[in-house]
N, CA, C and O of each residue as an XYZ file, in Angstrom:
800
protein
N     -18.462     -3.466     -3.248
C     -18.061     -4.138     -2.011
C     -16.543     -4.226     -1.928
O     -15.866     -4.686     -2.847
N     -16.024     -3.751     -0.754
C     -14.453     -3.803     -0.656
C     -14.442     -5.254      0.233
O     -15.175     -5.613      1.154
N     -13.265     -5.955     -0.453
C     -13.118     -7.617      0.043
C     -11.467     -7.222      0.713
O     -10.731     -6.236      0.657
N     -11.420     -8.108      1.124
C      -9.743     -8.567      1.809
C      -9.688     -9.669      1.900
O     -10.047    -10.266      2.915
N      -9.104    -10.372      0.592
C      -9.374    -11.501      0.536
C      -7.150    -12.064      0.882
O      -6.139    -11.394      0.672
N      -7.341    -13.732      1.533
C      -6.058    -14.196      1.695
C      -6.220    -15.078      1.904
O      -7.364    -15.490      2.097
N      -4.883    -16.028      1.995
C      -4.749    -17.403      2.113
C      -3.666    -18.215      3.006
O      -2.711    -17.598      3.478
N      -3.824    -19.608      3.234
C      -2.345    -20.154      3.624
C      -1.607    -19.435      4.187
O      -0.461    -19.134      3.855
N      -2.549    -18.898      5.620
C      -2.002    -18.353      7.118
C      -1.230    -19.259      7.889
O      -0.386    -18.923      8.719
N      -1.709    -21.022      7.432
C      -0.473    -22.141      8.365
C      -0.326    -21.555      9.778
O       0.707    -20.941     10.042
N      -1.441    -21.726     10.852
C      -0.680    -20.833     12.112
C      -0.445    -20.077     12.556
O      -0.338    -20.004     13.780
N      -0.219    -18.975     11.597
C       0.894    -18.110     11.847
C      -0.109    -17.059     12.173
O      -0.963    -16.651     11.386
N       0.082    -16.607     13.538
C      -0.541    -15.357     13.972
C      -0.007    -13.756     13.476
O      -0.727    -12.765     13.353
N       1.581    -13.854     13.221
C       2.195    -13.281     12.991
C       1.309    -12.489     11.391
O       0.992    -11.302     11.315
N       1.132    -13.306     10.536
C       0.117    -13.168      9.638
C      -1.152    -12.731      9.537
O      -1.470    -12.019      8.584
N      -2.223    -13.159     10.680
C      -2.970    -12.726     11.501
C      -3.074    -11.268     11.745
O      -4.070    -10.559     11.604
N      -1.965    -10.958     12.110
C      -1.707     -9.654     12.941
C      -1.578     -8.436     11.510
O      -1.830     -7.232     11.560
N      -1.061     -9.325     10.190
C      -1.030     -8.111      9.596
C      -2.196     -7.767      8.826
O      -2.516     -6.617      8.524
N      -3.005     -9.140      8.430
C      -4.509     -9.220      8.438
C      -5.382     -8.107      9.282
O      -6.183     -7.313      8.790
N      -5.109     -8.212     10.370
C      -6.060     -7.488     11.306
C      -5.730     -6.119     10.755
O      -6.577     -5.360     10.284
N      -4.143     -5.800     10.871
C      -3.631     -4.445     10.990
C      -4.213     -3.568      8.974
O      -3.895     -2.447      8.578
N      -4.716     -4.188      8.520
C      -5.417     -4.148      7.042
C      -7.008     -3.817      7.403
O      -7.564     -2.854      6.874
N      -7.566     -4.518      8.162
C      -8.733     -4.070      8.184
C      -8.756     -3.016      8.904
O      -9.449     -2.064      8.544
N      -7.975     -2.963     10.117
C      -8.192     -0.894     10.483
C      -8.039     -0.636      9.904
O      -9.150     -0.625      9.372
N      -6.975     -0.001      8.780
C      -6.733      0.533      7.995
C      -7.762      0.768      6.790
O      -8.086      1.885      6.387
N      -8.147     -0.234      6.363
C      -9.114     -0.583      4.753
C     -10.483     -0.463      4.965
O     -11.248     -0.105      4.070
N     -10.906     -0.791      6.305
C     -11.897     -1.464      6.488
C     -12.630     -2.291      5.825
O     -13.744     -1.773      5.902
N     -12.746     -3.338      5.161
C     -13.331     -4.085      4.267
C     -14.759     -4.510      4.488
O     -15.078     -4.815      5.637
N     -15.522     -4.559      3.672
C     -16.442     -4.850      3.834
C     -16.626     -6.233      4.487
O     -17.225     -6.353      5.555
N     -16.002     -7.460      3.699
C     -16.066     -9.133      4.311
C     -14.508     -9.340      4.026
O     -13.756     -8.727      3.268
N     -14.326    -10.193      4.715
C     -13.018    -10.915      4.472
C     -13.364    -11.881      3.379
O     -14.546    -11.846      3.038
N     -12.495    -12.843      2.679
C     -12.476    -14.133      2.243
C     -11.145    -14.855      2.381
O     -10.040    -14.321      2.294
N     -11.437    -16.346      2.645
C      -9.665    -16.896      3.003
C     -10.167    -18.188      2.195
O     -11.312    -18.636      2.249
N      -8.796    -18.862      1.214
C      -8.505    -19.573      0.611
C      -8.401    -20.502      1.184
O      -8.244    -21.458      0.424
N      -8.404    -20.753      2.154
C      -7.677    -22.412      3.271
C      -6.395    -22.685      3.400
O      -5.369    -22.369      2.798
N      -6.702    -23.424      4.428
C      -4.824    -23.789      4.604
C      -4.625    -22.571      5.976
O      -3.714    -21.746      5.911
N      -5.423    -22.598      6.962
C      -5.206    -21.899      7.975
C      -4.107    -22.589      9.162
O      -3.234    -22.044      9.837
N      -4.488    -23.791      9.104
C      -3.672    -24.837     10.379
C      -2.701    -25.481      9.337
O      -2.943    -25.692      8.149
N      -1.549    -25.752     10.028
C      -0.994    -26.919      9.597
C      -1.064    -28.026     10.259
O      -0.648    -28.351     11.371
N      -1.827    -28.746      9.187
C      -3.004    -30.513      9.542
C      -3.519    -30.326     10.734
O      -3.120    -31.018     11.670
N      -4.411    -29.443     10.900
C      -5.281    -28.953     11.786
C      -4.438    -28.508     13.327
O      -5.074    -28.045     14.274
N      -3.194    -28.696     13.370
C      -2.486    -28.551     14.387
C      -3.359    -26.982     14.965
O      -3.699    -26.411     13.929
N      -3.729    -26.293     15.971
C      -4.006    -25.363     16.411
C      -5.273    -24.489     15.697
O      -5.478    -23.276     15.674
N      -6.216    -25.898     14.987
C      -7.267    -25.277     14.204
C      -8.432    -24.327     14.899
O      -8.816    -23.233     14.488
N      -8.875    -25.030     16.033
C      -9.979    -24.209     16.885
C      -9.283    -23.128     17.213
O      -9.998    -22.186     16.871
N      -8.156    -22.653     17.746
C      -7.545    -21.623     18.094
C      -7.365    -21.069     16.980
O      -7.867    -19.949     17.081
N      -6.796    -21.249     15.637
C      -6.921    -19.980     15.204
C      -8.134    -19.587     14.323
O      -8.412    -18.426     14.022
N      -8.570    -20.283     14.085
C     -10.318    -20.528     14.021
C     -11.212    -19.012     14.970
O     -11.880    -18.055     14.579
N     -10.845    -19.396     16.043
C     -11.621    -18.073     16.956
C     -10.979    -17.178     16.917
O     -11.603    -16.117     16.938
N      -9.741    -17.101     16.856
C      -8.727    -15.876     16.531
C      -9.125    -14.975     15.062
O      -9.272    -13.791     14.758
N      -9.197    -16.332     14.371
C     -10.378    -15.404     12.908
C     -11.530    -14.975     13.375
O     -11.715    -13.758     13.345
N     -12.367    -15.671     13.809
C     -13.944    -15.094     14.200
C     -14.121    -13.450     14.654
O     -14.932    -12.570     14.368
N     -12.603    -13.553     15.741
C     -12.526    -12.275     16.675
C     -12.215    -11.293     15.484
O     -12.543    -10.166     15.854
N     -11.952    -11.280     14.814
C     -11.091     -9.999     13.721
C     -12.324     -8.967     13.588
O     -12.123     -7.828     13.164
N     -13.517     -9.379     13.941
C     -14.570     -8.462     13.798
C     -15.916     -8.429     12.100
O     -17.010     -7.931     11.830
N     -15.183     -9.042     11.624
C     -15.724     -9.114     10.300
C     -15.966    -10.621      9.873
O     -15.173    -11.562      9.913
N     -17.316    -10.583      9.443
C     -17.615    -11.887      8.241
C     -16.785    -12.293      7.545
O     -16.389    -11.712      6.535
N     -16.274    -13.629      8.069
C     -15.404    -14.440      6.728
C     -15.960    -15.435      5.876
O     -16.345    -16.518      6.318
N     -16.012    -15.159      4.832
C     -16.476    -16.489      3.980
C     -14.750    -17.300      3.825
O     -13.626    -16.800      3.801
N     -15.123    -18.406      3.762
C     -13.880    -19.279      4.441
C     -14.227    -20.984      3.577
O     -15.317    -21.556      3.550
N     -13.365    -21.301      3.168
C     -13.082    -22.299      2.700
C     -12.077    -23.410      3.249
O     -10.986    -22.918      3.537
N     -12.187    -25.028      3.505
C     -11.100    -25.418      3.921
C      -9.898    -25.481      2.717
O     -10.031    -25.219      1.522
N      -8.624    -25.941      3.480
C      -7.568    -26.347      2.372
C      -7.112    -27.834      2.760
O      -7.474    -28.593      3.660
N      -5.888    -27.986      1.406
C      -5.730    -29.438      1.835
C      -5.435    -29.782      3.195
O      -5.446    -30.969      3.520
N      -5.117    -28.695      4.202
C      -4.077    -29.399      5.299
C      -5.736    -29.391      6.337
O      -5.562    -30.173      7.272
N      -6.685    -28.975      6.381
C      -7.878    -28.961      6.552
C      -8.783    -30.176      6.381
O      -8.838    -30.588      5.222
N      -9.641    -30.965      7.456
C     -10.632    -32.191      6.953
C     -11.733    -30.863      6.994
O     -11.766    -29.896      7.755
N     -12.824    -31.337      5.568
C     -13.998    -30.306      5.652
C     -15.080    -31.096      6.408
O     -16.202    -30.688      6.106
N     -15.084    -31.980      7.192
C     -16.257    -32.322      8.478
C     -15.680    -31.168      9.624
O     -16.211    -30.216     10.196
N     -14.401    -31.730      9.641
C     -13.945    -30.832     10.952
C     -13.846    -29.248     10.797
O     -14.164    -28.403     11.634
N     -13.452    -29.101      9.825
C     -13.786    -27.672      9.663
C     -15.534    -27.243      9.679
O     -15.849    -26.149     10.146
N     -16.202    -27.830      9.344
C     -17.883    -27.710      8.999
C     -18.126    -27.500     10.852
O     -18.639    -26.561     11.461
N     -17.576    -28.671     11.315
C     -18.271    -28.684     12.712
C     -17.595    -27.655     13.952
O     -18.208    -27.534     15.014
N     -16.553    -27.077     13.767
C     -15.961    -25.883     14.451
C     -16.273    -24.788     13.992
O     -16.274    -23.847     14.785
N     -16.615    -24.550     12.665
C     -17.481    -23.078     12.244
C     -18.517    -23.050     12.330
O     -19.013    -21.939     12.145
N     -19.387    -24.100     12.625
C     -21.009    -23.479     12.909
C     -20.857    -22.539     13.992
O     -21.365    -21.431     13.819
N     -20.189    -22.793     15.198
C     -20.230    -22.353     16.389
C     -19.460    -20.890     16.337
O     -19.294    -20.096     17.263
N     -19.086    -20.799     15.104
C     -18.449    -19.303     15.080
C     -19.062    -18.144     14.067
O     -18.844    -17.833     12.896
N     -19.801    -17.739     14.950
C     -20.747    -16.639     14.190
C     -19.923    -15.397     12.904
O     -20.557    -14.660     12.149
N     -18.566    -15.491     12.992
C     -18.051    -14.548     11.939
C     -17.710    -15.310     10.728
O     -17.363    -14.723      9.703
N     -17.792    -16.579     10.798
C     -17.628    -17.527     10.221
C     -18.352    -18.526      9.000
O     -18.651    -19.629      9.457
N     -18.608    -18.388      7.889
C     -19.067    -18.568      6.821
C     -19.071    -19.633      6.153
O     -19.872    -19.457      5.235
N     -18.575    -20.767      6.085
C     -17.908    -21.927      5.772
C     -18.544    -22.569      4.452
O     -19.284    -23.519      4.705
N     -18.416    -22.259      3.132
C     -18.411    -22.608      1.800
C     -18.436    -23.545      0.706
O     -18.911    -23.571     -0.430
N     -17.630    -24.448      1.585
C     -16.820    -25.576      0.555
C     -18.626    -26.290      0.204
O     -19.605    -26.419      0.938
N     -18.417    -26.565     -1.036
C     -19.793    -27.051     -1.615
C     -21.002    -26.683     -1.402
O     -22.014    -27.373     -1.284
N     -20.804    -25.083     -1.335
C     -21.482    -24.315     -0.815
C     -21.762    -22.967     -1.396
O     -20.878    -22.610     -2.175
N     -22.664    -22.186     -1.250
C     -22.324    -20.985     -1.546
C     -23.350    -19.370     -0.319
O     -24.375    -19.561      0.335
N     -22.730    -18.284     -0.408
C     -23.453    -17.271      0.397
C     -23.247    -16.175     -0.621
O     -22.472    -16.010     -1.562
N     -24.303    -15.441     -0.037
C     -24.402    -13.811     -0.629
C     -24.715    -13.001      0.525
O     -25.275    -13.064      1.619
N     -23.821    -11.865     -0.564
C     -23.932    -10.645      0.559
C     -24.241     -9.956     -0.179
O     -23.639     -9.989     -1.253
N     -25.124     -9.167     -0.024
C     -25.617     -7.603     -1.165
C     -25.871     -7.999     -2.494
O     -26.834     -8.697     -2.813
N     -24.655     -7.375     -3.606
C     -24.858     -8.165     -4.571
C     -23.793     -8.505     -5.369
O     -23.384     -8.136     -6.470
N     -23.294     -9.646     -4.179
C     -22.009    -10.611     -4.557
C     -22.237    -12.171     -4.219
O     -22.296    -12.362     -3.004
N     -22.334    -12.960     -4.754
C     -22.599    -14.094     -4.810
C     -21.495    -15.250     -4.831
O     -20.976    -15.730     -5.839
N     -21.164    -15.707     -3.052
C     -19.621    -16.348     -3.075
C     -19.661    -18.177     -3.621
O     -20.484    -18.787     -2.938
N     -19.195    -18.769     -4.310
C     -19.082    -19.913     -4.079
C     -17.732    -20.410     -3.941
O     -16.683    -19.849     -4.256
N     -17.977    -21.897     -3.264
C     -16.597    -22.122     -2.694
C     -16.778    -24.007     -3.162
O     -17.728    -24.678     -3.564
N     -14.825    -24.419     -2.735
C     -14.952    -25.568     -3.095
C     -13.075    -25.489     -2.261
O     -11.991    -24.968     -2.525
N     -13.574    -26.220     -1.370
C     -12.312    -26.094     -0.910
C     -11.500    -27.979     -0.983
O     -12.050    -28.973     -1.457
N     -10.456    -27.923     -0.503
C      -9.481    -29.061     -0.319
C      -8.597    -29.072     -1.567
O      -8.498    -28.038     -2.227
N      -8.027    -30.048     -1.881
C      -6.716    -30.614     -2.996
C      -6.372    -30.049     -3.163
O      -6.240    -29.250     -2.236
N      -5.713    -29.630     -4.611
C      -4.389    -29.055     -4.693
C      -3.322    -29.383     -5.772
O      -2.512    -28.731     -6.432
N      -3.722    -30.827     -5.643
C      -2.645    -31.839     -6.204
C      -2.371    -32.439     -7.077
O      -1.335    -33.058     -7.320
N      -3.692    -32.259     -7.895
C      -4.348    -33.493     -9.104
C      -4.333    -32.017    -10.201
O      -4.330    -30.833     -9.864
N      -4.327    -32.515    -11.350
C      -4.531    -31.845    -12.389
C      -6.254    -31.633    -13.008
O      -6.909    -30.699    -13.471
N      -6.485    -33.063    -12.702
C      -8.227    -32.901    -13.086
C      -8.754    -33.302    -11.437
O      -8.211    -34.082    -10.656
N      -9.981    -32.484    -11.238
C     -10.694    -32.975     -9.792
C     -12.000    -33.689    -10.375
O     -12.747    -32.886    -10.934
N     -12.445    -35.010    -10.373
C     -13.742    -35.472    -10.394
C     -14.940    -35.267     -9.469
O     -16.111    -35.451     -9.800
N     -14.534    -34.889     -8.343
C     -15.296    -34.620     -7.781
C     -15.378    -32.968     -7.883
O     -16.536    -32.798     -7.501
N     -14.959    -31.913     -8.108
C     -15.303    -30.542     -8.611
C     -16.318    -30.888     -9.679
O     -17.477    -30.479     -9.609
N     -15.862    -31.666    -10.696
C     -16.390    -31.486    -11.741
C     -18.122    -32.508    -11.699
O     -19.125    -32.380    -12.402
N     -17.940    -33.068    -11.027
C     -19.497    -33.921    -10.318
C     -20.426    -32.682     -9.768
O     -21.570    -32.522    -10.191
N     -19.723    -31.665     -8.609
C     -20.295    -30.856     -8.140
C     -20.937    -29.279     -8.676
O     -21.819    -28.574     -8.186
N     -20.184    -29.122     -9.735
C     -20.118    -27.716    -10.380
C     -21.445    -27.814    -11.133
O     -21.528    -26.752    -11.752
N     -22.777    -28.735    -11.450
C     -23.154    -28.414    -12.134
C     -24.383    -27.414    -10.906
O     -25.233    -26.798    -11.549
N     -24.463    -27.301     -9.873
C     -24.851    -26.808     -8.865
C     -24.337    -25.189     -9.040
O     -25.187    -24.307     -8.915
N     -23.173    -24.889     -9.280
C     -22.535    -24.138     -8.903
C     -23.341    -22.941    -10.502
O     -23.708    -21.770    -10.405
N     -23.362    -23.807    -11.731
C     -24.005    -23.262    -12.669
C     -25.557    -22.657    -12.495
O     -25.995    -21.568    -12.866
N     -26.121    -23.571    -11.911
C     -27.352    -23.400    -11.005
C     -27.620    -21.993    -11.103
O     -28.087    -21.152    -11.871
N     -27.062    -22.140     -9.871
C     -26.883    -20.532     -9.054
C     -26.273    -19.775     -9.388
O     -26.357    -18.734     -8.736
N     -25.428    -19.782    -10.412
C     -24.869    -18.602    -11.946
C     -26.200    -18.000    -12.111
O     -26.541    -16.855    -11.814
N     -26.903    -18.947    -12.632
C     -28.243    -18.418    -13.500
C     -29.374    -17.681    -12.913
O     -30.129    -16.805    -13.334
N     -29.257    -18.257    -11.914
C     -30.445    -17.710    -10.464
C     -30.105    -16.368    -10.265
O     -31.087    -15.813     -9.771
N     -29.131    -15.544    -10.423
C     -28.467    -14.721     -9.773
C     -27.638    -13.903    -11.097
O     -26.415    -13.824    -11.214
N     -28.477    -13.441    -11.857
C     -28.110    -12.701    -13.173
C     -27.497    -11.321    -13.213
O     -26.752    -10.749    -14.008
N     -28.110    -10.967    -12.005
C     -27.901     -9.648    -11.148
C     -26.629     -9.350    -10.607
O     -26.184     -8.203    -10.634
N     -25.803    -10.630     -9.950
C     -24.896    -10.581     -8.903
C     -23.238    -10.515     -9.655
O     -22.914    -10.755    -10.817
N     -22.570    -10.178     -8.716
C     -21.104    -10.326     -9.203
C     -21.083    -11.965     -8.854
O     -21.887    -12.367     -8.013
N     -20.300    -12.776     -9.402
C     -19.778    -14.022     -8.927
C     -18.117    -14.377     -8.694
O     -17.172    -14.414     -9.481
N     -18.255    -14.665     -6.959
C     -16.744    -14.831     -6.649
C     -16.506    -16.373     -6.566
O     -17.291    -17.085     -5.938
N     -15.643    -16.771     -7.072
C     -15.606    -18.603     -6.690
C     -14.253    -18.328     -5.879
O     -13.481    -17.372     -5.945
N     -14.222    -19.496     -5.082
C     -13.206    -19.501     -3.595
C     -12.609    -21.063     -3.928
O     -13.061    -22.151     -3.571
N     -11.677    -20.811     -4.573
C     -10.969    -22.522     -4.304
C      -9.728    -22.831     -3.747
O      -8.755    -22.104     -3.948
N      -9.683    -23.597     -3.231
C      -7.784    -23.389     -2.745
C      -6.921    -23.911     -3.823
O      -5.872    -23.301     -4.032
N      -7.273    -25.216     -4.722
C      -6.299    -25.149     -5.822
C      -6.475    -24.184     -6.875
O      -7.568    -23.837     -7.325
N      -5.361    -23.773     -7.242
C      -5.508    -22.803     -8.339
C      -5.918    -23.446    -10.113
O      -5.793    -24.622    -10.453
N      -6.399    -22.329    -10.995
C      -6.791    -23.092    -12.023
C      -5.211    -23.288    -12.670
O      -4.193    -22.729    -12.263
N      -5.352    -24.424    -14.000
C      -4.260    -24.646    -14.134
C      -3.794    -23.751    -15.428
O      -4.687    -23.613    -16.264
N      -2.787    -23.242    -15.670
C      -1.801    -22.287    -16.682
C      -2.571    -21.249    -16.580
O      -3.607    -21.011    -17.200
N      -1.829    -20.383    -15.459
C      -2.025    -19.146    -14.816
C      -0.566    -18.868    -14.218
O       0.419    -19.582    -14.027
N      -0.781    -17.873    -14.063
C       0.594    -17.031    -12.855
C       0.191    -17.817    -11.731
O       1.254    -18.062    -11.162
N      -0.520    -18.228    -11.234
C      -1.078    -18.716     -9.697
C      -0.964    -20.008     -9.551
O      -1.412    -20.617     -8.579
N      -0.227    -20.634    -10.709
C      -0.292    -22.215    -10.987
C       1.185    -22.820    -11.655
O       1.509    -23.970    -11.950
N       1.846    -21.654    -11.743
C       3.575    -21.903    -12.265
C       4.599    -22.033    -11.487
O       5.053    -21.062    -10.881
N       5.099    -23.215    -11.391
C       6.001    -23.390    -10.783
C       7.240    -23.648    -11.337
O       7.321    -24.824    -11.690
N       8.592    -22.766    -11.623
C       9.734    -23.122    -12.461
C       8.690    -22.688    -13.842
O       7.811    -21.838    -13.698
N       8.978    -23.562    -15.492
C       8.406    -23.561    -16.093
C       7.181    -24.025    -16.326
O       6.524    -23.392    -17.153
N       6.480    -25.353    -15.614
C       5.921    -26.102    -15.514
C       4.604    -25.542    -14.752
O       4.843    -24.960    -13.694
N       3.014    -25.657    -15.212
C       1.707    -25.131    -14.587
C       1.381    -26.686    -14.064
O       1.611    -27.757    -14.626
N       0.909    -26.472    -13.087
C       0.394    -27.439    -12.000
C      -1.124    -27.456    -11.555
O      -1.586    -28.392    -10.903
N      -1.770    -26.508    -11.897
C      -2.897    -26.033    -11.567
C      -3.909    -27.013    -11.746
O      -3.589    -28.154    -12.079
N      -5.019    -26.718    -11.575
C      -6.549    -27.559    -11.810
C      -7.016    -27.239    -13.088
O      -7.351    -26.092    -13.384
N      -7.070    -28.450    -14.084
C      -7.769    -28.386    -15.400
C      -9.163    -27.717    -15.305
O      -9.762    -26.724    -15.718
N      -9.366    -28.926    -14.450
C     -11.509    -28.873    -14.186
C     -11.818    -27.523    -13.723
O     -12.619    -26.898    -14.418
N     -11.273    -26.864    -12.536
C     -11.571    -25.268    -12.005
C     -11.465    -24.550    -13.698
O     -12.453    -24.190    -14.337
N     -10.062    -24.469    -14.172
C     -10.367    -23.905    -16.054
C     -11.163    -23.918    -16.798
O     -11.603    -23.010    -17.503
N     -11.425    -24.926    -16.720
C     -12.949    -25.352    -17.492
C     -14.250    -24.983    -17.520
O     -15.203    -24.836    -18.284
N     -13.856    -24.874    -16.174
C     -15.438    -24.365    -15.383
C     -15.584    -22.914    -15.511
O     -16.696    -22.442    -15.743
N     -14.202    -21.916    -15.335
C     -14.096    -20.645    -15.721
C     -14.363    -19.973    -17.131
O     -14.928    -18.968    -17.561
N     -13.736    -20.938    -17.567
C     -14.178    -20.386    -18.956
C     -15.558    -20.748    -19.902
O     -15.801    -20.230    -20.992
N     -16.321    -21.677    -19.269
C     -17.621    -21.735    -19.708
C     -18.403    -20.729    -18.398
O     -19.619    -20.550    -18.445
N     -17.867    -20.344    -17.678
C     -19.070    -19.396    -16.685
C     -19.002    -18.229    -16.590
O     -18.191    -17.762    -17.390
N     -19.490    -17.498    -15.965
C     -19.588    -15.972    -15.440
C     -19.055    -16.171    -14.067
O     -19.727    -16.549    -13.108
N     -17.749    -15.875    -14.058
C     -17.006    -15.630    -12.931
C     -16.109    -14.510    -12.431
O     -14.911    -14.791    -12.383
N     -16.481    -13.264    -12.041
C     -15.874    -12.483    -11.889
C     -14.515    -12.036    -11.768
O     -13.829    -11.252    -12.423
N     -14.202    -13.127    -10.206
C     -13.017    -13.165     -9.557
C     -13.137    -14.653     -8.856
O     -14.081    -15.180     -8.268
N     -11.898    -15.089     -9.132
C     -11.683    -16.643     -8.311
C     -10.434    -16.179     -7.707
O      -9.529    -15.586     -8.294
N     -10.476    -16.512     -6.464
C      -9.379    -16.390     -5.595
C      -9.058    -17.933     -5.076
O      -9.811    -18.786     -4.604
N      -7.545    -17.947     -5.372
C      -7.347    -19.612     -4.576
C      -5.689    -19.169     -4.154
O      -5.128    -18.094     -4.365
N      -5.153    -20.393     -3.496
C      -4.689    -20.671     -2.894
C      -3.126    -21.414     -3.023
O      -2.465    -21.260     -4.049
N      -2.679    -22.141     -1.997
C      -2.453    -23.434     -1.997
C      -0.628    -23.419     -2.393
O       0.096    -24.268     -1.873
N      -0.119    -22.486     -3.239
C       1.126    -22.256     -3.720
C       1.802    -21.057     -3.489
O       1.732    -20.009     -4.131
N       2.729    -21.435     -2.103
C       2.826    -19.855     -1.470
C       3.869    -19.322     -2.387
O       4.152    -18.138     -2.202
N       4.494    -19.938     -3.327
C       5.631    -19.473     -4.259
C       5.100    -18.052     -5.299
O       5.717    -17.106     -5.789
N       3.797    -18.437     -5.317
C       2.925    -17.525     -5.890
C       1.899    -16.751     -5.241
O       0.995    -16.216     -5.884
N       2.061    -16.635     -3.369
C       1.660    -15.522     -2.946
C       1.622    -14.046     -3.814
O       2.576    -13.433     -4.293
N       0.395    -13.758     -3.834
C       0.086    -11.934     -4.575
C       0.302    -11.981     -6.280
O       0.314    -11.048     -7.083
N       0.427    -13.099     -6.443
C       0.423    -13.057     -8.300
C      -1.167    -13.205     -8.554
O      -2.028    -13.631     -7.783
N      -1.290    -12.711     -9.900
C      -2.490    -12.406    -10.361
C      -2.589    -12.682    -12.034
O      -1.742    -12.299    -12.841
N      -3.614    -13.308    -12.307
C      -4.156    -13.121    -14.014
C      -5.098    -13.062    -14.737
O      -5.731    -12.085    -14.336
N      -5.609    -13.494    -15.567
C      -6.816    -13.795    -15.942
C      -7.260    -14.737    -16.915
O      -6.423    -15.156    -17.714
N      -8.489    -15.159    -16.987
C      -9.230    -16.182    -17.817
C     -10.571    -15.561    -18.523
O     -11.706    -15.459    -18.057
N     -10.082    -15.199    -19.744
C     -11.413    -14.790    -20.738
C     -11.396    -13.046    -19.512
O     -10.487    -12.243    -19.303
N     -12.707    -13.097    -19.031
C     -13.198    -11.911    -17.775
C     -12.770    -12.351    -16.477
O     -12.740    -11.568    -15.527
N     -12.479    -13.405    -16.391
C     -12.402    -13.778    -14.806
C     -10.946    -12.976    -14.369
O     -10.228    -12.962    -15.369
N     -10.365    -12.396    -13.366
C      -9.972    -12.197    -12.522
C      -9.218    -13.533    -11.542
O      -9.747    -14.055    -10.561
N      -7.849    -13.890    -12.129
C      -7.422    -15.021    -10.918
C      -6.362    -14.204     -9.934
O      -5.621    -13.288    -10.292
N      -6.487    -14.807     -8.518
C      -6.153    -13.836     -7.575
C      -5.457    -15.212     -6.697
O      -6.225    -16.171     -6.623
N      -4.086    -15.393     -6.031
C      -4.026    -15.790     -5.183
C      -3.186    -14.787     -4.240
O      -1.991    -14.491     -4.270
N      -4.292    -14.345     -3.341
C      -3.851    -13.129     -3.067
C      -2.758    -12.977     -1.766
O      -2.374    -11.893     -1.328
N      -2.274    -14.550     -1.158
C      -1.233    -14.793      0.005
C      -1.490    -14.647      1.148
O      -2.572    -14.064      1.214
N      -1.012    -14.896      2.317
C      -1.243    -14.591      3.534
C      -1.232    -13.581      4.336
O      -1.445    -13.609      5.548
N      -0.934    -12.494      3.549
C      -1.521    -11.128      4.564
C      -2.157    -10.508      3.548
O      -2.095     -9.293      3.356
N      -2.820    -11.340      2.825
C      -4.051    -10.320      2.069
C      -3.674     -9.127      1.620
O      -2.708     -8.386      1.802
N      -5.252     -9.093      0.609
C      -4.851     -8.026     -0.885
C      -6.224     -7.746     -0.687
O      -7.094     -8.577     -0.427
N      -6.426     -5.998     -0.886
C      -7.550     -5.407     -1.232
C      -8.444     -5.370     -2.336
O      -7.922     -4.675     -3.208
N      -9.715     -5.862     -2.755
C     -10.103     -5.651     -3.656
C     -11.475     -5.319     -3.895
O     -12.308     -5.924     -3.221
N     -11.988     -4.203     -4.993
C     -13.012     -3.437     -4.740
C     -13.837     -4.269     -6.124
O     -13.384     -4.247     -7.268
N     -15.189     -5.017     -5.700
C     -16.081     -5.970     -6.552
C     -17.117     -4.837     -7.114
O     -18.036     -5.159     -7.867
């Protein structure tokens, strides 16, 4: 499956546009986006349908600048639209889960309340690739360094390295737009706002 996965668009159509101008080109099979599309929902329904229109399935996660009711209740109504957070979808045989919001905290209690779900459906699905979608990044990674200092999410780490996780794509630190690393097998990707190709 070819993905085009990106993040922390903030608005910006301009971004949008080079998004779009990737899928003529690539054609991807699904999109995926990290969150952080509006800034604090400023112009969310609009660019909300502006995603829908791109032509392709997004599996989609909110971010911090994102409430996930309000995001939940403007993507039902958008059929290209996938919406994740404490959640998960499959396509073929890729198996997305998502967990969107924060950012900020080093440990999340509530990730770590929710993930045993997320193991669940690891197991159910022995067959599948597994993509996890978070907007904070895990913590001491390229995707989580800022200056010298990692900022990242303990609990997302944790969770990676006891699971079968293919590829986690997150978000949230545009300083680290398109940096990349890894955990044990996993694949960490924050792949920025005009998106990065990648073949699952």
């Amino acid at each position: 499956m070819k993905i085009l996965a990106f993040t922390d668009i903030h608005d910006s159509f301009s971004a949008l546009k080079k998004i779009e101008h990737k899928i003529k080109m690539k054609n991807p099979d699904i999109l995926v986006c990290a969150g952080d599309i509006s800034i604090f929902e400023r112009g969310l329904v609009k660019i909300m349908k502006k995603m829908n229109q791109l032509g392709k399935k997004i599996v989609i996660i909110n971010g911090n600048h994102e409430d996930e009711d309000s995001f939940a209740k403007h993507s039902k109504y958008l059929k290209n639209l996938i919406f994740i957070h404490k959640n998960h979808y499959i396509e073929n045989d890729v198996l997305f889960l998502g967990f969107g919001g924060g950012g900020f905290s080093l440990v999340d209690k509530e990730f770590e309340r929710f993930s045993p779900k997320f193991v669940k459906l690891i197991k159910e699905n022995p067959d599948k690739k597994v993509i996890l979608l978070t907007h904070a990044p895990p913590y001491k990674t390229n995707t989580d360094k800022i200056g010298s200092e990692h900022c990242g999410n303990k609990s997302i780490r944790n969770f990676i390295e006891k699971n079968r996780i293919d590829y986690l794509f997150c978000g949230h630190l545009h300083e680290n737009f398109g940096k990349e690393d890894t955990i044990k097998k996993t694949k960490v990707v924050n792949p920025g706002n005009y998106g990065k190709i990648f073949v699952v």
